[in-house]
C-alpha positions in Angstrom: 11.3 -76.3 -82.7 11.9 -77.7 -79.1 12.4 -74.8 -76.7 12.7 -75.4 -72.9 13.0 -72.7 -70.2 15.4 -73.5 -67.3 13.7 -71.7 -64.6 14.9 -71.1 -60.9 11.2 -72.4 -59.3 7.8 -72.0 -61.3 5.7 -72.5 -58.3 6.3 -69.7 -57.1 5.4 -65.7 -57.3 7.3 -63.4 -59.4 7.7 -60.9 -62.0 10.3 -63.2 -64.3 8.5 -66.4 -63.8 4.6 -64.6 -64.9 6.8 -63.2 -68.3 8.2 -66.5 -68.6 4.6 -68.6 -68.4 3.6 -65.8 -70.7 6.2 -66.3 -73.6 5.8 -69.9 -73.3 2.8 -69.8 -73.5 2.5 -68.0 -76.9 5.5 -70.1 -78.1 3.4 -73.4 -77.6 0.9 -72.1 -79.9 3.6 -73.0 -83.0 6.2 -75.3 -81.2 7.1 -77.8 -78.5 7.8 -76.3 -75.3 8.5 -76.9 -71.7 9.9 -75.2 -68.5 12.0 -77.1 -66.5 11.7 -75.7 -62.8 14.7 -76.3 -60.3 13.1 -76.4 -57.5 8.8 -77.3 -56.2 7.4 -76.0 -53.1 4.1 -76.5 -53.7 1.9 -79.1 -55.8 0.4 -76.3 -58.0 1.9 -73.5 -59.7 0.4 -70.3 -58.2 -0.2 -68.5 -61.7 -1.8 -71.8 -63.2 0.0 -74.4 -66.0 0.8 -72.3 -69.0 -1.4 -73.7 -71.5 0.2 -75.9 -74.3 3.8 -75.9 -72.2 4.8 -79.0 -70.5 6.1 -78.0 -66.7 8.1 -80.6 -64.6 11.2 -79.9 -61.6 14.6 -81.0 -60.7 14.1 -80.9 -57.0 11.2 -81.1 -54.9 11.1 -79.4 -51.4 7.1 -80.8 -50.8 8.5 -82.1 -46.8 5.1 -84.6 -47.8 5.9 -85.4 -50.7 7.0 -89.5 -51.5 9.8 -87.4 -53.6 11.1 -85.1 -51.0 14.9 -84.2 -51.7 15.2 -82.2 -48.6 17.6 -84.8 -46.3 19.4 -85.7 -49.2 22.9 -85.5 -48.1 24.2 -83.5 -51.2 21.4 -80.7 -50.6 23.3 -79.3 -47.3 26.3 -78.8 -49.1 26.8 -75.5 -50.9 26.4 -75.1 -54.6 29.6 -75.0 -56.8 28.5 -74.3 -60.0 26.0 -71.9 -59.4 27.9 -68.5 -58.9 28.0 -67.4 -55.5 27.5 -63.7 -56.6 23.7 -64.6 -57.2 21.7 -63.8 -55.0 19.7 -66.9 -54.8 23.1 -68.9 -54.4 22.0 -69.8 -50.7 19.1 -72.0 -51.9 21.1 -74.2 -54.4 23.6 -77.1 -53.3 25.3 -79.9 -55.0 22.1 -81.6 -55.1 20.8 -78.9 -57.8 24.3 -78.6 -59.4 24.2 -82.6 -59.9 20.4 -82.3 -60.9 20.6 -79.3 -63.2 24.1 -81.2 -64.8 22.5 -84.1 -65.9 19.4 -82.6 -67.3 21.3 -80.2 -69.5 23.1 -83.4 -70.6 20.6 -85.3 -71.6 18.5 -82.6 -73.0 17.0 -83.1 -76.5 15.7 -79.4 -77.4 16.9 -77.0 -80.3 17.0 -74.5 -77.9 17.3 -74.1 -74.2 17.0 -71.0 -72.4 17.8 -70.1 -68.5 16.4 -67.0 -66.7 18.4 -66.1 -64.2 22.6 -65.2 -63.9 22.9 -68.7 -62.1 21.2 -70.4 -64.1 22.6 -69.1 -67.6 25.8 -69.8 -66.0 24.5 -73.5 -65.7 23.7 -73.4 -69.4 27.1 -72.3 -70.6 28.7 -74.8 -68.6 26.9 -77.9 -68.9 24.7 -78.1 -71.8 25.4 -81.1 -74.1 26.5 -80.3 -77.8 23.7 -79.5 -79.9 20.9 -76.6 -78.3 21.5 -73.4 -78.3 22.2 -71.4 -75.5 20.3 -68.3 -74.5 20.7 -66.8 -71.5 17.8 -64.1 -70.1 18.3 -60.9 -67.9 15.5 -59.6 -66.3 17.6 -57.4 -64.3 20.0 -54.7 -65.2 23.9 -55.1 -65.6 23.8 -52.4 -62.8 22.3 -54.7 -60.7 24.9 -57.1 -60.3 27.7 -56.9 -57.5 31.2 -57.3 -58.5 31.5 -61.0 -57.9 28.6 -62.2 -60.4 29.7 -59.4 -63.1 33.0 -61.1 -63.4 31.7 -65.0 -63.1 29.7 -63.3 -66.4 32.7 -61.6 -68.1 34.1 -65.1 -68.0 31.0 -68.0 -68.4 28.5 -65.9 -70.6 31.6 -65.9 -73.4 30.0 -69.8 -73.8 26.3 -68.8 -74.8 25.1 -68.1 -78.1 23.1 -65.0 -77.5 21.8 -63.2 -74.6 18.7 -61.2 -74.4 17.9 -58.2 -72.0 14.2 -56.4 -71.6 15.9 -52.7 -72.3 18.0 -51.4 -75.5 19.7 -49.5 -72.5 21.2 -52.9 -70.9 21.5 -54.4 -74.2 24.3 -51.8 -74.6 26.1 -51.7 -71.4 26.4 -55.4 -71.4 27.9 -54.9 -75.2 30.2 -51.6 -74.0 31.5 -53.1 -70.5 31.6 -56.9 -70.7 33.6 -58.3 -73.4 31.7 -62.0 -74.8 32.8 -62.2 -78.2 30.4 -63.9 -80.4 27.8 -63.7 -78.4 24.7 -61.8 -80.2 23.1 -59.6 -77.4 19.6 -58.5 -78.2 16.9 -56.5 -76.6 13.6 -58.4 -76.2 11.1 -56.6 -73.8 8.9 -58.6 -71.5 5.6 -59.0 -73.2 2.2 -58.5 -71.4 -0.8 -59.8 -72.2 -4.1 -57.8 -73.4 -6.2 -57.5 -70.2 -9.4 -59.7 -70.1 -11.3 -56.1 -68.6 -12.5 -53.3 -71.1 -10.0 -50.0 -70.8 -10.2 -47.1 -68.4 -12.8 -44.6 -69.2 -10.6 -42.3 -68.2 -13.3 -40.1 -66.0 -12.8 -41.9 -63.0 -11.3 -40.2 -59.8 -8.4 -42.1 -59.2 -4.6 -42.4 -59.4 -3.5 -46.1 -59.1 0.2 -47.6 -58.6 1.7 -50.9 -58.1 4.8 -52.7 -57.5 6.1 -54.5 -54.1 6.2 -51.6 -51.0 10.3 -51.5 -51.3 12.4 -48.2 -50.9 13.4 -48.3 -54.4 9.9 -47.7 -55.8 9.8 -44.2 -53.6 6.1 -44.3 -52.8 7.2 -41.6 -50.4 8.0 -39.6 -53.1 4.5 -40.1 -54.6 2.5 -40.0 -51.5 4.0 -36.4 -51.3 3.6 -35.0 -54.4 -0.2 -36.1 -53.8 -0.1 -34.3 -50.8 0.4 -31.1 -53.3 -2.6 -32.7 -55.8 -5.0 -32.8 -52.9 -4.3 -29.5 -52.3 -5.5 -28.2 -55.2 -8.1 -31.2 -56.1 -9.2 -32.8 -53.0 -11.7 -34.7 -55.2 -9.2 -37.1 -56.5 -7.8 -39.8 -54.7 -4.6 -42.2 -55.1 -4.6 -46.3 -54.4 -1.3 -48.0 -54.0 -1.3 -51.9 -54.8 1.2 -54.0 -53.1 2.8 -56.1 -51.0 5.2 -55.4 -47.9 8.7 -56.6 -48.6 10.0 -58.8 -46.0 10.7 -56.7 -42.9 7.6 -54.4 -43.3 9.3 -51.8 -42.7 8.2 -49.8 -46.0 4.7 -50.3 -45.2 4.7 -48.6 -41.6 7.1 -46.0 -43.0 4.3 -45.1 -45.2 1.4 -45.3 -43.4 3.3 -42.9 -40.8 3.6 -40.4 -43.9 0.2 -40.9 -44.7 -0.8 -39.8 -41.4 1.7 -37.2 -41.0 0.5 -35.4 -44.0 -3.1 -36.1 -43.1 -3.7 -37.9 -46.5 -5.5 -40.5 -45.2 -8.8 -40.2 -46.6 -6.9 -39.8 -49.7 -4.4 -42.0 -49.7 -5.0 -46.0 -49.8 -2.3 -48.6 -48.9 -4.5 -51.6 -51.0 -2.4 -54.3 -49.8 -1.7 -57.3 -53.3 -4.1 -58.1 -55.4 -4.5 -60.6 -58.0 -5.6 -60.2 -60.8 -3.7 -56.8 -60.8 -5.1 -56.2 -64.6 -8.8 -55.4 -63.1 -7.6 -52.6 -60.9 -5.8 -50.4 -63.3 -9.3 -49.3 -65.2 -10.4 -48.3 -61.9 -8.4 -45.5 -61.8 -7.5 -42.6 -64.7 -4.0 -42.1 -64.4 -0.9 -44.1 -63.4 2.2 -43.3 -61.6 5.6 -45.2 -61.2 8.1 -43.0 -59.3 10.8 -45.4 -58.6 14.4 -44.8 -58.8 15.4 -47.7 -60.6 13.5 -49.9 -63.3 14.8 -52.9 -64.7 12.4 -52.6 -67.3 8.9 -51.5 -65.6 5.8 -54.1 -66.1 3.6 -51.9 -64.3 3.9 -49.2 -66.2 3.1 -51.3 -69.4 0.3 -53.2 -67.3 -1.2 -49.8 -66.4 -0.9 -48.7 -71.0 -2.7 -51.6 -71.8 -4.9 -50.8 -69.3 -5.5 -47.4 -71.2 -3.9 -45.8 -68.4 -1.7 -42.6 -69.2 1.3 -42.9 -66.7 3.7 -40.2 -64.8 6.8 -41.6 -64.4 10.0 -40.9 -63.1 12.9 -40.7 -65.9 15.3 -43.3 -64.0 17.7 -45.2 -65.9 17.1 -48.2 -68.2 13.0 -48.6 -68.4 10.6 -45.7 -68.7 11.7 -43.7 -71.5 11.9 -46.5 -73.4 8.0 -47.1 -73.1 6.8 -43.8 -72.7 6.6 -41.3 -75.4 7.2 -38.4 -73.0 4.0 -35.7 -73.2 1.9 -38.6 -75.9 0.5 -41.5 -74.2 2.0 -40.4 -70.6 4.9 -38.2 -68.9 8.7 -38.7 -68.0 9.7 -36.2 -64.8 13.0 -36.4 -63.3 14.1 -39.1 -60.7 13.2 -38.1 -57.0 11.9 -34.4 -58.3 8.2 -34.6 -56.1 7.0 -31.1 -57.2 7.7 -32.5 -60.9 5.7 -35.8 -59.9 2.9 -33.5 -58.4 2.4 -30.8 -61.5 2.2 -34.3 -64.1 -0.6 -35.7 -61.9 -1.9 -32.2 -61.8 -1.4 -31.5 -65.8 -3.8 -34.6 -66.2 -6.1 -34.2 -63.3 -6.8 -31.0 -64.9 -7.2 -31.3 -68.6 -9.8 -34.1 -69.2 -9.3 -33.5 -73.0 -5.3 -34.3 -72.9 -5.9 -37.1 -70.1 -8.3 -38.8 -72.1 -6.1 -38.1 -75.8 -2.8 -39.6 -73.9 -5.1 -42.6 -72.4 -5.9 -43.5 -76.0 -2.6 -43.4 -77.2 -0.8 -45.4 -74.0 -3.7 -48.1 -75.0 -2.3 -48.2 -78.6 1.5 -47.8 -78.2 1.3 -50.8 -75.2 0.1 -53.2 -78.1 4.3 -53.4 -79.0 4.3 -55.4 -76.1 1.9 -57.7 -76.9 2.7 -61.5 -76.7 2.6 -62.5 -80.0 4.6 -60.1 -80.8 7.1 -60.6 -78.5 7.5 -64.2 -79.0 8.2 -63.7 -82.7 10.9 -61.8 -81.9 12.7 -64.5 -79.7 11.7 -66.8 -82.0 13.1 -65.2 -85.4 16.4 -64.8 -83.0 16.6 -69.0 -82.6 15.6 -69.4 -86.2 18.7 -67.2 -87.4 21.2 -68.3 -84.8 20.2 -72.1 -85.9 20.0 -71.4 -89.3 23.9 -69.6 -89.0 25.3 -72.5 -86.9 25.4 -70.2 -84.2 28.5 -72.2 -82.5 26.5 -75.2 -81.3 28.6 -75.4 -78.2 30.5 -78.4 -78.7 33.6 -76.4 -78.0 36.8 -78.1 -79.5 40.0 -78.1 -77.8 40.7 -74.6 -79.1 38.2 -72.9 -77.7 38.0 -74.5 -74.3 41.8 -73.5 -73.8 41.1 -70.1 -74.6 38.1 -70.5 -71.6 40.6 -72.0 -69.1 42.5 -68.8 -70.3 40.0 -66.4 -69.4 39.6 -68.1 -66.2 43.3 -67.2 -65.1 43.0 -63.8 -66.6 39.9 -62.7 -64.5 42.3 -63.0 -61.3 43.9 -60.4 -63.0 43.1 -58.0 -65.9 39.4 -58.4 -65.5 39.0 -58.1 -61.2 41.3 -54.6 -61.8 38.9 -53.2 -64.4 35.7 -54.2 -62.6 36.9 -52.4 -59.5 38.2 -49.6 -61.3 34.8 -48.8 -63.3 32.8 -50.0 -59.8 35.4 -46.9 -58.2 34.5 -44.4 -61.2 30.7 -45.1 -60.9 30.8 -44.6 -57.0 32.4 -41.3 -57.6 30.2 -40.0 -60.2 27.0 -40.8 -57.9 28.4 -39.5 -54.6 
């Protein structure tokens, strides 16, 4: 089989392209595959070649390279067929729409897969009769602002499946957005077995990771451990990541820190890579963010043999934690919940070590071979059934144009309606 990966630039540093090297990856291992990146910044990419997976770009933005697409007229004007509702729409142009266009076209694959809402939206639209189309979400339906949940509602009805990392997602996409015929599937990201040997579980150390954004509520964690100090000033917590762009985050914590006086106990670690050799370093892991689109970390720190205390917000945790087994659910924003989990397994060696074992053996799910024979037993049955091959007769492509009209209409007063009901039910 002849898969390629549409993906928005694989030079670059991010949770969506690392699971996407990864699959590939394990996919090469039984079939021909290749990740077509839109855009190069840089001659190398930063997390290596996937072995086995041929890698090669659309448009390169190298200002010294002989290739450089950067004063191309067509690049400073604005995209068209990528929807404007994604949030990377500012970097794509008619350059990439003309690029992407006539390298679905000319595509020979069985299947070709895009990663992103833009560029599924690509797929559906310009793929040549013949691959299948998959489109990937690595974020939530949630996530999505009114704009790009309608271009879906009316351009994902032209893919043959779509795949999302939670069963939670899998479901609103099926219960809110109407794409008839098209098999939606829950596929979690897979994550590799760590080269290091698991925590031992006896050291001294809390450990959590994920960009320093207000979503992932480190505040929240840095004061429930404000409460664990307290009781066992022997322990100590180390928080891995980077600042988000303004920075702000960063010296929002660091004035906590110093507020509560935590900071012989509290560790702002800056990135690190590899991030799979810190997690043994510590014996317990916490993730107290208020939203997860699915939650890496959280998996990274299980197959690091790492139980992990983690806030109960929608969509990712309790689907990989088996609440009081291999770690602990508490509810979203609750910091004396977050502090007496820490506690529970700060002070019961016996249960912190038990749960430590059992997040190490309930993570292997996630592993990628398994993973990868998942997406791959959906192409085999969606080739094997036809699936609709996307040549699209005349039929079909009126009833498109039709739900183009109706969007202006039916669809845009629904969307705003359930955007009005979910406002009022979180206010």
């Amino acid at each position: 089989m002849h898969i390629s990966f549409l993906l928005h630039n694989a030079y670059g540093i991010g949770g969506t392209i690392r699971t996407t090297f990864t699959l590939a990856r394990t996919l090469a291992e039984q079939h021909d595959v290749e990740i077509v990146s839109v855009f190069r910044h840089r001659e190398a990419p930063a997390f290596g070649t996937p072995d086995g997976v041929t890698l090669r770009h659309l448009v390169d933005t190298r200002k010294k390279s002989p290739t450089y697409d950067g004063d191309d007229a067509e690049h400073a004007r604005p995209a068209t067929v990528f929807p404007r509702g994604d949030s990377r729409h500012k970097q794509y142009s008619k350059l990439t729409d003309a690029r992407i266009a006539a390298h679905l076209q000319r595509l020979e694959a069985d299947v070709v897969v895009g990663t992103r809402p833009g560029l599924n939206v690509h797929i559906s639209r310009q793929t040549r009769r013949g691959p299948l189309r998959v489109g990937q979400e690595h974020l939530t339906l949630d996530n999505h602002g009114y704009r790009l949940r309608r271009e879906i509602a009316h351009r994902y009805t032209l893919l043959d499946a779509l795949t999302t990392v939670t069963c939670a997602d899998a479901e609103d996409y099926r219960s809110r957005m109407k794409l008839p015929g098209v098999r939606i599937e829950a596929i979690p990201n897979a994550v590799p077995d760590p080269a290091c040997p698991p925590a031992g579980g006896d050291l001294k150390w809390v450990v959590a990771a994920g960009r320093l954004h207000r979503v992932k509520r480190y505040d929240l964690l840095v004061r429930a451990f404000a409460q664990v100090a307290a009781v066992r000033p022997d322990w100590r917590l180390r928080i891995y990541g980077g600042a988000d762009a303004s920075g702000d985050e960063k010296t929002t914590l660091r004035a906590l820190i110093d507020q509560l006086d935590l900071h012989n106990h509290v560790f702002l670690m800056g990135s690190a890579t590899p991030l799979e050799a810190e997690w043994p370093k510590g014996s317990i892991a916490a993730v107290t963010s208020d939203r997860e689109s699915f939650g890496m970390t959280i998996v990274e720190a299980m197959r690091g043999g790492l139980p992990v205390v983690a806030t109960d917000c929608p969509h990712g945790p309790a689907e990989i934690i088996e609440d009081g087994t291999d770690g602990r659910l508490v509810p979203k924003g609750d910091t004396d919940a977050i502090a007496a989990a820490l506690l529970q397994l700060i002070e019961d060696d016996g249960l912190r070590h038990r749960m430590g074992r059992a997040a190490l053996t309930a993570s292997e799910r996630f592993d990628p071979a398994r993973i990868a024979e998942r997406h791959e037993r959906l192409y085999t049955e969606l080739i094997a059934q036809g699936a609709r091959r996307r040549g699209h007769g005349p039929v079909r492509t009126a009833l498109h144009r039709t739900r183009g009209t109706v969007l202006d209409g039916a669809y845009a007063l629904r969307y705003k309606a359930a955007d009005a009901l979910r406002k009022g039910k979180t206010a």
